[in-house]
C-alpha positions in Angstrom: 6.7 9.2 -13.6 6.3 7.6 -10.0 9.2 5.2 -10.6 11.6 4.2 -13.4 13.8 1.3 -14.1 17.6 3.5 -13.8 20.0 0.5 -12.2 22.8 -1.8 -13.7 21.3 -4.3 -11.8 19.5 -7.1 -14.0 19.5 -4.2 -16.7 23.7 -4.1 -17.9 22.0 -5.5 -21.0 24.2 -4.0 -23.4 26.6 -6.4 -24.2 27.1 -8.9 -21.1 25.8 -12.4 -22.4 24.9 -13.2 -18.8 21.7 -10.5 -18.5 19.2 -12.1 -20.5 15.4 -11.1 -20.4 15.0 -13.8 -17.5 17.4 -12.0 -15.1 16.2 -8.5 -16.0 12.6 -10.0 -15.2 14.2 -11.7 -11.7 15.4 -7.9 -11.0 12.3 -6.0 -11.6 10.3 -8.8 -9.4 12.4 -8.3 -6.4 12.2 -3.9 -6.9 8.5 -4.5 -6.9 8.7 -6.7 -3.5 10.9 -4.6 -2.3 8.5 -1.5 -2.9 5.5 -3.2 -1.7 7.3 -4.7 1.6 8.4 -0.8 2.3 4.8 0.4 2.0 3.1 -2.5 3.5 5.1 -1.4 6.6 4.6 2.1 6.3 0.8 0.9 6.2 1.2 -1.2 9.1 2.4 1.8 11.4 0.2 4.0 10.2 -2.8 1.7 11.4 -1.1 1.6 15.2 -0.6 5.6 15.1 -4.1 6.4 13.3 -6.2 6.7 16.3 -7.8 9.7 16.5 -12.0 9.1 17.5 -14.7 10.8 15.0 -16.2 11.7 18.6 -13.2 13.9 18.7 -11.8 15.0 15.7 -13.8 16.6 12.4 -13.7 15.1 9.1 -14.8 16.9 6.2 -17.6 15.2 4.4 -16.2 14.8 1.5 -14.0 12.2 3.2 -16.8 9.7 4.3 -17.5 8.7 0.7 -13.5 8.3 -0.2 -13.5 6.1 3.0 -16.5 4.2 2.2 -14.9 3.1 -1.4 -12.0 2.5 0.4 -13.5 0.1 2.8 -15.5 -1.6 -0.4 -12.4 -1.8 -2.2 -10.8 -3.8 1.0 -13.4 -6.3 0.8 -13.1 -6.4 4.5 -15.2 -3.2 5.4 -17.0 -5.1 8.3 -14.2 -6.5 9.9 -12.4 -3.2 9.8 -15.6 -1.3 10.9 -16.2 -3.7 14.1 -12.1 -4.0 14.7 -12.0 0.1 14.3 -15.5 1.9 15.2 -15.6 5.3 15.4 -11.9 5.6 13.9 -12.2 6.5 10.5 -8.4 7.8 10.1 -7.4 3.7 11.1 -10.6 2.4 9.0 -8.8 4.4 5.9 -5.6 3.0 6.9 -6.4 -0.7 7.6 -8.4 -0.1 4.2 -5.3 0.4 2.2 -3.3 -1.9 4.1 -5.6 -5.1 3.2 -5.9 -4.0 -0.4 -1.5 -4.4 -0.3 -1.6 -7.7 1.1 -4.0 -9.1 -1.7 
């Protein structure tokens, strides 16, 4: 698996009267945060690096359908499109990045 739940913290539920369901909960909220804050900033630097002009570089094709359902999935394709023409490595990117910060 991607990720399991292996720390004491909000999970020393064997015993201690103090971890109850509430504070485990409380604990597995702030991993997830804490998860999405890290990608959201890998994200973020990615989109400033990602520059790289169609006019210069070759895609295959198969990408320009995997970017297109990534800029549907965004719900912000013509924003990214006008903000990013011709950049379809930052499109991607800015893509992903919007669907993290819904």
């Amino acid at each position: 698996s991607f990720m399991r739940y292996a720390s004491w913290i909000g999970g020393d539920r064997d015993g201690n009267p103090n971890v109850t369901a509430a504070v485990t909960a409380h604990a597995l909220a702030e991993y997830r945060d804490t998860a999405i804050g890290w990608y959201l900033a890998q994200m973020q630097r990615l989109v400033t690096v990602l520059s790289a002009s169609s006019n210069v570089i070759d895609l295959p094709t198969s990408f320009k359908p995997v970017l297109q359902t990534a800029l549907d999935k965004s719900r912000q394709a013509d924003g990214i499109n006008a903000r990013n023409p011709d950049e379809p490595l930052r499109q991607f990117a800015s893509a992903l990045l919007a669907r993290l910060e819904a």
